[in-house]
C-alpha positions as a printed NumPy array, in Angstrom:
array([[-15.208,   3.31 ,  -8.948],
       [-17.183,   1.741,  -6.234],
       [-16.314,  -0.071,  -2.748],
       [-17.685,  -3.668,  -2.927],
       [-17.698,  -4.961,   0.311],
       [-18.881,  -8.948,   0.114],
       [-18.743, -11.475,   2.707],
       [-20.928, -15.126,   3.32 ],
       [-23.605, -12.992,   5.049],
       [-23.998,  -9.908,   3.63 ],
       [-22.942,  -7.828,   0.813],
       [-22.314,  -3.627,   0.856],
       [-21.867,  -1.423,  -1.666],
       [-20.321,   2.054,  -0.825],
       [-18.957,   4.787,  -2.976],
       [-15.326,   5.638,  -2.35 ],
       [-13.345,   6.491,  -5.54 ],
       [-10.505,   4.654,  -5.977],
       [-11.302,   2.265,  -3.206],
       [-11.933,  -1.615,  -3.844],
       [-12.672,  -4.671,  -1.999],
       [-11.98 ,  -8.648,  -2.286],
       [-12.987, -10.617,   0.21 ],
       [-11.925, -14.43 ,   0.362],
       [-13.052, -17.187,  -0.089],
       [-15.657, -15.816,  -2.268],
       [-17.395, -15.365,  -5.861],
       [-15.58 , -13.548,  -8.955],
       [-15.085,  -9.75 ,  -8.397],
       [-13.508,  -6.802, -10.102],
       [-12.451,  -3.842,  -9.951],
       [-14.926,  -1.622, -11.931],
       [-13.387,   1.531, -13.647],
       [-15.463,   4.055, -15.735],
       [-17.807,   1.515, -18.022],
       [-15.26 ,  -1.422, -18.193],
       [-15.366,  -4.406, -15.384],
       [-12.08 ,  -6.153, -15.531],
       [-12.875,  -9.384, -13.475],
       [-10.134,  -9.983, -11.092],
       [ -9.827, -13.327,  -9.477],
       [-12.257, -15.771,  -8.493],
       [-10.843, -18.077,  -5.425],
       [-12.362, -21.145,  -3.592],
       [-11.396, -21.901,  -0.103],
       [ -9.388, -25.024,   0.787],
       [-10.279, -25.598,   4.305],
       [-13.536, -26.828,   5.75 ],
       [-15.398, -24.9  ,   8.556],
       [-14.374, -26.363,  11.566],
       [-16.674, -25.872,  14.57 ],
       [-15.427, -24.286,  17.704],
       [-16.623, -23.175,  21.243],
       [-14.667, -19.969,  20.85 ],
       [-15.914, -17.309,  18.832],
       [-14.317, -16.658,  15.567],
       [-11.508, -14.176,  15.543],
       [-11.665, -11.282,  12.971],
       [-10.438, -11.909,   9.144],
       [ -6.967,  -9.614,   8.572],
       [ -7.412,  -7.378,   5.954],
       [ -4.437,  -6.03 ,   3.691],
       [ -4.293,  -2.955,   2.583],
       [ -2.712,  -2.481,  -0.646],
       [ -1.851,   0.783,  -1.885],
       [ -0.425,   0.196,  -6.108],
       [  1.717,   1.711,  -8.166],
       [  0.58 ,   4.85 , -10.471],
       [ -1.131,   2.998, -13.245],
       [ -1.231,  -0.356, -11.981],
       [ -3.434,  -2.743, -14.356],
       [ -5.984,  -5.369, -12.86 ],
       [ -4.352,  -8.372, -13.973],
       [ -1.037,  -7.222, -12.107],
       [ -2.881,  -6.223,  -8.49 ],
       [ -4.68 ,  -9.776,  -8.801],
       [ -1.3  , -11.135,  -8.72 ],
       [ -0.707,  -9.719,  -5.251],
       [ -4.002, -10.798,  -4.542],
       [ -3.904, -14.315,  -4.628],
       [ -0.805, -14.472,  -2.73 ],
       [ -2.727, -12.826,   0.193],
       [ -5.906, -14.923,  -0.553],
       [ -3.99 , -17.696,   0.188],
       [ -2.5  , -16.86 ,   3.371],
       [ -6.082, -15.827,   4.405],
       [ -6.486, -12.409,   4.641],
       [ -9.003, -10.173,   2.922],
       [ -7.768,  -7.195,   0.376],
       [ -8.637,  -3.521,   0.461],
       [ -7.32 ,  -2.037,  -2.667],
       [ -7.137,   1.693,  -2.747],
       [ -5.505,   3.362,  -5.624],
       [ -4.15 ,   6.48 ,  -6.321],
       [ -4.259,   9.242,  -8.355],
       [ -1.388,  11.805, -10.226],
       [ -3.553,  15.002,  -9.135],
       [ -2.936,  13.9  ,  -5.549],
       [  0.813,  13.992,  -5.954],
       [  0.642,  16.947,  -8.134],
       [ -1.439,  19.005,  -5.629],
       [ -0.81 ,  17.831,  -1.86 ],
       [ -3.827,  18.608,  -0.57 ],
       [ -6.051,  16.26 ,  -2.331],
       [ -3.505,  13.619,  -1.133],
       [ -4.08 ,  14.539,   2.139],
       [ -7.579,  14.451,   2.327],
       [ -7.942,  11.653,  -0.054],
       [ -5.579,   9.887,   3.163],
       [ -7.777,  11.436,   5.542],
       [-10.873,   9.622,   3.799],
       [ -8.804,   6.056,   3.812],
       [ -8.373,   6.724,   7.162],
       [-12.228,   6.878,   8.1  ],
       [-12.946,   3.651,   6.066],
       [-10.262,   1.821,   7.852],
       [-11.59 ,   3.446,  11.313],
       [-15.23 ,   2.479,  10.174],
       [-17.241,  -0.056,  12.363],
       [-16.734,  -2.602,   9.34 ],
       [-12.971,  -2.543,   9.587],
       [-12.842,  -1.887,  13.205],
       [-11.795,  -4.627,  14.69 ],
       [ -9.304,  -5.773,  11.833],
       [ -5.838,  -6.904,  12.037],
       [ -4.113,  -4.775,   9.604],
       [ -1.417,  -5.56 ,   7.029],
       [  0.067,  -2.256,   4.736],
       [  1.723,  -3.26 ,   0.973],
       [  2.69 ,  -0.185,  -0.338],
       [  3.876,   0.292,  -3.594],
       [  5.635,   2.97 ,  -5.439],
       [  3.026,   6.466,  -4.808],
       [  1.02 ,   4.175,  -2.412],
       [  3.923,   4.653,   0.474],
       [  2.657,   8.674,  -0.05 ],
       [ -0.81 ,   7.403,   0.119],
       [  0.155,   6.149,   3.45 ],
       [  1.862,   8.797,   4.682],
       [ -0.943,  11.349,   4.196],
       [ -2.502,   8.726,   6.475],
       [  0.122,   9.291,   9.069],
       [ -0.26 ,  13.017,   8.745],
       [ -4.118,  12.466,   9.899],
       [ -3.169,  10.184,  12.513],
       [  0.177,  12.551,  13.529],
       [ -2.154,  15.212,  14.748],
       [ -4.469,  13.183,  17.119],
       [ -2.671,   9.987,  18.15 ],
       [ -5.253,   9.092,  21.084],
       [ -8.319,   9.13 ,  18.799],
       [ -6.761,   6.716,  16.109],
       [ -4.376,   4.8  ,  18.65 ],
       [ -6.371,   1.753,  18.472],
       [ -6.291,   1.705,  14.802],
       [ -2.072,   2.109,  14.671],
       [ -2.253,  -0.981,  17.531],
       [ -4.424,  -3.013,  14.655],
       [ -1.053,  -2.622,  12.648],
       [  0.575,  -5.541,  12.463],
       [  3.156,  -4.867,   9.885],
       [  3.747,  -2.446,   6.423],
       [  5.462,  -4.266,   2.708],
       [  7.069,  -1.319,   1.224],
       [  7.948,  -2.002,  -2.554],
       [  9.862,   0.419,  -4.227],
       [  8.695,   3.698,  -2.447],
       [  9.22 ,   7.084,  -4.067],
       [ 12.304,   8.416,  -2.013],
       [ 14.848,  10.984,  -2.726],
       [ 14.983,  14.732,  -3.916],
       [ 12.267,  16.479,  -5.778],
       [ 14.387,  15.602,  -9.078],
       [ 13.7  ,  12.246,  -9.01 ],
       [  9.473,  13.343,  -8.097],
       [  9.937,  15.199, -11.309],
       [ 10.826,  11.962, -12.842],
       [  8.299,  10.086, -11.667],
       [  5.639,  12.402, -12.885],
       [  7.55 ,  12.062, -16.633],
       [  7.078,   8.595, -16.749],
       [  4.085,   7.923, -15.241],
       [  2.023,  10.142, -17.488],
       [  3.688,  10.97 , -20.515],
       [  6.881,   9.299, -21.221],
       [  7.055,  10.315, -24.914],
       [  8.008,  13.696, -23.635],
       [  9.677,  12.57 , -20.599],
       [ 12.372,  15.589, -20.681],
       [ 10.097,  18.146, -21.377],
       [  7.766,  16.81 , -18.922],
       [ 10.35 ,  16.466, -16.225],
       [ 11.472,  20.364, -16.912],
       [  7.892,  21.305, -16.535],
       [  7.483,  19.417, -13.181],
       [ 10.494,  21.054, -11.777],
       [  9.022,  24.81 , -12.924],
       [  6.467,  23.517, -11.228],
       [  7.173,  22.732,  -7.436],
       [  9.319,  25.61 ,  -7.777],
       [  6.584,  28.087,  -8.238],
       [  4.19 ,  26.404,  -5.763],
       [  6.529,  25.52 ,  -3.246],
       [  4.478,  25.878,  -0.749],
       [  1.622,  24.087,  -2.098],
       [  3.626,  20.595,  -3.076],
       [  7.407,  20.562,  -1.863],
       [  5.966,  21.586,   1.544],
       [  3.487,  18.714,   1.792],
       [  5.294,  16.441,   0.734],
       [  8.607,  17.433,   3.369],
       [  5.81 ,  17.608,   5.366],
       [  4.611,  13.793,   4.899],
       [  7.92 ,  12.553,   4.723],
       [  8.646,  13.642,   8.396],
       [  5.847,  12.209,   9.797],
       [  6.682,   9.261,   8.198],
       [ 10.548,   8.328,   9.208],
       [  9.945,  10.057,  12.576],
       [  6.7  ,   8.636,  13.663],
       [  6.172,   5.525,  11.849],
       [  3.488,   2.944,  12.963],
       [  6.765,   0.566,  14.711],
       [  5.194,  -2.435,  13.557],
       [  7.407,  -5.557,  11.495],
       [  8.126,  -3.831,   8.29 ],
       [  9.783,  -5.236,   4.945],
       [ 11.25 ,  -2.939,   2.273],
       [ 12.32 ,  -4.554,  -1.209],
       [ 14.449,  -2.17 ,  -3.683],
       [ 16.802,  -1.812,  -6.077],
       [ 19.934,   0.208,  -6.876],
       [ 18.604,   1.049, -10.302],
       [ 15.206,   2.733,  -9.76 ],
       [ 14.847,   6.104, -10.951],
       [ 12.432,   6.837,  -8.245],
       [ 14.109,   5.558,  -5.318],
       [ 17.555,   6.59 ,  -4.305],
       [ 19.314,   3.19 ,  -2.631],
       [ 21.328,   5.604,  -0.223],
       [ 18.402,   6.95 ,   1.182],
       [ 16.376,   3.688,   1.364],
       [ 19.36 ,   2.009,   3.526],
       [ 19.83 ,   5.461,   5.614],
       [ 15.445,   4.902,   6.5  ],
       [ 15.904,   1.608,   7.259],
       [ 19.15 ,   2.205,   9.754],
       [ 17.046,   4.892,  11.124],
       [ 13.872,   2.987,  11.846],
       [ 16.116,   0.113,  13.235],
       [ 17.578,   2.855,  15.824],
       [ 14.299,   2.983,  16.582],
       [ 13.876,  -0.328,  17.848],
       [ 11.936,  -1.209,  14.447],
       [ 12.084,  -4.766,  13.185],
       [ 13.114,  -4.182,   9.468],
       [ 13.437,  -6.665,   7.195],
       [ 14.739,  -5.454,   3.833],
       [ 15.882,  -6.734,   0.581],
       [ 18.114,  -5.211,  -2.136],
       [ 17.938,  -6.22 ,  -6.154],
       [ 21.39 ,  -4.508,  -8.034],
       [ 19.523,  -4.824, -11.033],
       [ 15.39 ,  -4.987, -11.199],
       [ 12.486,  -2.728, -12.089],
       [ 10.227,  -0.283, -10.404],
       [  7.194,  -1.85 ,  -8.811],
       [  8.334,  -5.005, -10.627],
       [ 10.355,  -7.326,  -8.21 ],
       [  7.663,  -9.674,  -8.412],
       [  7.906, -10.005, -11.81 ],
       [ 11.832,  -9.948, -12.553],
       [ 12.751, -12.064,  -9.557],
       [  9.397, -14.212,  -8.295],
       [ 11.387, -16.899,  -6.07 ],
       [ 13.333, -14.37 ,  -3.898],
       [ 10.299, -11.999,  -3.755],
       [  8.312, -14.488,  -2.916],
       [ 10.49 , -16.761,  -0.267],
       [ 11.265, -13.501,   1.201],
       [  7.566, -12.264,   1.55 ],
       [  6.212, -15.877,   2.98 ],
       [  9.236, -15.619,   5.547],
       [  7.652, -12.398,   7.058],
       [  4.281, -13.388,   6.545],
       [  4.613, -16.481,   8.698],
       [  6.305, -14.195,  11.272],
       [  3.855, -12.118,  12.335],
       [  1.573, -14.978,  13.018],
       [ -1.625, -13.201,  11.693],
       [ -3.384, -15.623,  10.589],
       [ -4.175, -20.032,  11.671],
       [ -2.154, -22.278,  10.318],
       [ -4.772, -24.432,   8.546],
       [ -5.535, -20.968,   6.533],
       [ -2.326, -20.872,   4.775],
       [ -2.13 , -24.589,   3.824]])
């Protein structure tokens, strides 16, 4: 998979695997995977180029971090939401071997992290939507930044706020489940045993890491605006735990907006309840003032 980088003056192409970009407004893009190109969105601006005497201030970018096995057509969804509040999207996806063995993860998060501290992205206002395995994504990201705040403090500043939808939280069970049916949910139980066999014999290799990650991020989170959607019946997320992070990060001083489904679907809010999700989203978007008003009209 390649980085295409595409703006009105210039266009870049980089190799990062598993690393996209959509700039708007802009031409038709995709996201190219293996010999398939899945076109993704194609998006005309609204708003006429006004002149000013002040120089222009920097595009936000979003940073969206999917769901194990997210398709095209369901990230361009997400997209076009952020299209149209005027920010720019950097999709980076991950992969099952990260989770599996840690320390791909966190240098797969260590290479995310020099992209987004790369002289294009510099001066960026950032925006985090993590979904599902992207919230890990991100906190291998954390780990990186966890052990030399100074160097990367101006990037955590360029933080303006983190979406977390439907992060994987909760005991190593409900990992185990995850991993079951995200890759082979035919044999989901057998699958599931497997898993468990498995983080018990390399401990130290995966349960480690991840206890690891998942201190670095409650404890030191980036304390920007954060939203959290969930629901009580997600196999991957315990509800308890969700509500006890949030509590915590409010002790914190953390502005935490969060929002609770009884009944919905993993990495599917958007889907199974569009009006809340989306009234909800556009509340908090307007809130941290990212971006000119004309640009979300």
């Amino acid at each position: 998979m390649t980085v295409r980088v595409r703006d009105e003056s210039e266009e870049h192409i980089r190799d990062r695997p598993g690393t996209s970009w959509f700039s708007s407004p802009g031409k038709s893009e995709g996201i190219k995977s293996g010999n398939h190109h899945n076109p993704l969105y194609e998006h005309t601006s609204l708003t006429k180029q006004i002149p000013s005497l002040l120089p222009p201030k920097p595009k936000p970018l979003l940073l969206m971090l999917p769901w194990l096995g997210s398709q095209p057509h369901a990230i361009a969804k997400y997209c076009d939401i952020y299209f149209r509040n005027g920010f720019d999207v950097l999709v980076v996806e991950s992969e099952v071997s990260q989770f599996l063995w840690p320390r791909w993860g966190l240098d797969y998060g260590g290479k995310l992290l020099e992209i987004l501290h790369s002289e294009h992205f510099a001066s960026r206002p950032l925006l985090v939507h993590a979904f599902s395995i992207g919230g890990y994504t991100f906190s291998q990201l954390l780990v990186h930044v966890s052990k030399d705040r100074q160097k990367y403090q101006g990037l955590t500043q360029r933080i303006r706020g983190h979406i977390y939808d439907s992060l994987v939280l909760g005991s190593v069970e409900r990992m185990a489940v995850g991993v079951s049916k995200n890759t082979f949910p035919r044999w989901e139980r057998a699958v599931k045993h497997l898993s468990l066999l498995y983080f018990q014999a390399f401990k130290h290799q995966t349960v480690d890491y991840f206890n690891a990650a998942i201190e670095v991020f409650r404890n030191h989170p980036v304390t920007a605006p954060t939203l959290v959607y969930y629901c009580e019946n997600d196999f991957l997320c315990d509800p308890k735990k969700m509500e006890e992070l949030v509590e915590f990060w409010r002790s914190l001083g953390m502005e935490v907006t969060q929002k609770k489904w009884a009944d919905s679907t993993h990495a599917g809010h958007l889907k199974r309840h569009p009006e809340e999700y989306m009234s909800i989203l556009n509340s908090y978007l307007q809130s941290l003032n990212m971006v000119p008003l004309r640009a979300k009209m």
